[in-house]
N, C-alpha and C positions, 0 to 999 in steps of 0.2 A: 573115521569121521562120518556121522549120518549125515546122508544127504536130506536138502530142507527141500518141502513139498512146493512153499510158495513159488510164484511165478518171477522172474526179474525181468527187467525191461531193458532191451535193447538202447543205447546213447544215456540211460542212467547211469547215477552214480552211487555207491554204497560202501558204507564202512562196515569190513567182516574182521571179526574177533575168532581165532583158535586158544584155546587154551588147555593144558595137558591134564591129563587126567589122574582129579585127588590133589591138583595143582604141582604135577610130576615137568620136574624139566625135561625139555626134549631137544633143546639148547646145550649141551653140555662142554662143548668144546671148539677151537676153530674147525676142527674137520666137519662136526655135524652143521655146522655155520654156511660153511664152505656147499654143502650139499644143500643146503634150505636155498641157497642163491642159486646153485643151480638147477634146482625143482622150480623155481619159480621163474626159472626162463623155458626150461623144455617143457616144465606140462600147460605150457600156455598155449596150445596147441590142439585142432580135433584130433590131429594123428596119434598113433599108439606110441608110446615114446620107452626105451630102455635108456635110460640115464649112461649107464655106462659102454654104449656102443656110441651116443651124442660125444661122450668125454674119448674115447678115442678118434671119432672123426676128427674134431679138434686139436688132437697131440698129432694125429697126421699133418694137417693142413698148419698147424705151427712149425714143426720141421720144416717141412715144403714151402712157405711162403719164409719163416723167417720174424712171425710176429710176436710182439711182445705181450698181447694178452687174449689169453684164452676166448677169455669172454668176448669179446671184440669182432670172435668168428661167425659169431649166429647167423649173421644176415649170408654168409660163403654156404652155410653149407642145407641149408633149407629159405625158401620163400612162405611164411606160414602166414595163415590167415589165424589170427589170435583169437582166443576165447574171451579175454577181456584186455585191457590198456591199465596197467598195473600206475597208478599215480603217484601214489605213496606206499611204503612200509617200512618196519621195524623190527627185528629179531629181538627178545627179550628169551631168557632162559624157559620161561614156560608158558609163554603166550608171545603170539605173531598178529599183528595189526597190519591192515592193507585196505588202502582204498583203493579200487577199482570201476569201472564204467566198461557194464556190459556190449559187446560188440556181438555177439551172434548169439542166434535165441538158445537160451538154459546154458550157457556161458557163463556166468558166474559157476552153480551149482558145478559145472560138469570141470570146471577148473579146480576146485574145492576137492571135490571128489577124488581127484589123479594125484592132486597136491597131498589132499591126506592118506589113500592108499599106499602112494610110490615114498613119500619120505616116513612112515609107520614101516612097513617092511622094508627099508634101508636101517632104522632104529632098533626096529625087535633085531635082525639079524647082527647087527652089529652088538649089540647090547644084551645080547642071548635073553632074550624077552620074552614072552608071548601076552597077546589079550590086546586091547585099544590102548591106543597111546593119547589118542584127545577126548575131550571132554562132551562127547554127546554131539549135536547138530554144529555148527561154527554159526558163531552170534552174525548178524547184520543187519544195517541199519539204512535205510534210504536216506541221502544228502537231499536237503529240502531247500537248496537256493547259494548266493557265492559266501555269504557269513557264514553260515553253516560249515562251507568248503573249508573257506580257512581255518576256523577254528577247529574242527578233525583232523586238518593239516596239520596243525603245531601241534594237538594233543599228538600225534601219532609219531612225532617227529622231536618231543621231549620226553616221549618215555621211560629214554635211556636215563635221564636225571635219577631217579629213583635209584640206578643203579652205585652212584656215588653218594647220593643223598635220600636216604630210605625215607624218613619223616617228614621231605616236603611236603605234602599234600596236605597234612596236617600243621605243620609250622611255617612256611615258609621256605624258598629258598636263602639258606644260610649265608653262602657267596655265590653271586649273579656273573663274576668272571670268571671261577671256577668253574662251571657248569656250561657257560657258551661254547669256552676252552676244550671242554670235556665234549662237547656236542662236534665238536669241527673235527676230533681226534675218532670218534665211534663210528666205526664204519659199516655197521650190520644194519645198513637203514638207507633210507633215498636221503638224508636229506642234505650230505656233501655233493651229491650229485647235480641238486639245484642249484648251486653257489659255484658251479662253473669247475667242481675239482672233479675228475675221472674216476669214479670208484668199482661201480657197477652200472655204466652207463646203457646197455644193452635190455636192461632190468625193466627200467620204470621210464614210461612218457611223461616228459615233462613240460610240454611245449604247451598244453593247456591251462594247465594254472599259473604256468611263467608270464603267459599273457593276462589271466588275470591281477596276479599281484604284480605286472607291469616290465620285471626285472627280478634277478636274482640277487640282487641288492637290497630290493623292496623284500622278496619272501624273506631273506635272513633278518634285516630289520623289525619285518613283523613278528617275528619268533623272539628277539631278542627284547625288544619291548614288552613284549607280552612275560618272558622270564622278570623281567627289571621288573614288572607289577607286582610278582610272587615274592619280590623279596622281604625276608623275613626281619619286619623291624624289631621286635622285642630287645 
């Protein structure tokens, strides 16, 4: 993934787009899934990270303590000062959506960067690959104000519809309670995590935009409303 020249700003927010290269999945399975979650907690980090020395500190310290989720251990086995405060995201097969708010200067970029290096050589090696696996620079976008927020919110956080219902966009959503349904069961994304269910809670801060849409009541409702408007009357 190239790294982008411009500047980012420190307590900003911004919507970045990956997507594979040639529109190639890089998505293909729960194991690469599984690895895209844990990329996006270890390389949030200035430190130099090996993913899989992170994944055994953690099979240690589950032993040893007795806990039930991996992910759970972050804060045990490092104090890290983050590159950015992950707000939202999304796995799709061959693009990754994430809004973030930079925390320390070149902090988006230098997160991008580790994020697309460390999970590209975990994909070529796995997948007996070689060459880029994404598609040129990762898109992003500056959030301009809290409307703005929400609605990159819900886009970033209904992507997964597409996945059941390929021609929404164009027609509408067909059934508005299949697709809630559908949204509450997809777990390669933040946004069970808003609704108070434990998915990947270590992942993404939530505590900012839970204040602005008031409750996790309010953000599901806004999402859901916003589906009920798509739906397809014809």
């Amino acid at each position: 993934m190239s790294v982008r020249k411009e500047e980012f700003i420190n307590d900003e927010i911004y919507h970045v787009t990956v997507r594979g290269v040639e529109g190639r999945q890089f998505f293909i399975d729960d194991e690469d899934r599984w690895r895209g979650i844990f990329s996006l907690y270890e390389f949030n980090t200035k430190k130099q990270i090996i993913i899989r020395n992170q994944r055994e500190k953690r099979k240690t310290l589950k032993k040893r303590r007795g806990l039930a989720s991996a992910a759970a251990l972050g804060i045990e086995i490092d104090q890290r000062a983050r590159l950015v405060d992950i707000l939202s995201f999304v796995f799709m097969p061959n693009h990754l959506h994430l809004l973030v708010r930079q925390r320390e200067l070149n902090g988006v970029s230098m997160f991008m960067q580790k994020m697309g290096s460390g999970y590209s050589g975990y994909f070529n090696l796995r997948y007996k690959r070689k060459g880029h696996l994404f598609q040129g620079k990762f898109a992003a976008r500056h959030i301009s104000g809290e409307e703005d927020l929400k609605r990159v919110f819900v886009y970033i956080n209904t992507n997964p519809i597409s996945l059941i219902d390929p021609e929404w966009k164009q027609k509408g959503v067909r059934d508005c309670a299949k697709v809630k349904k559908f949204l509450l069961s997809y777990r390669w994304s933040s946004y069970i995590d808003y609704l108070g269910i434990k998915n990947f809670p270590s992942v993404s801060e939530r505590d900012f935009l839970l204040k602005i849409f008031g409750s996790s009541e309010n953000a599901k409702k806004y999402v859901e409303d916003w589906i009920d408007n798509k739906r397809n009357l014809s």
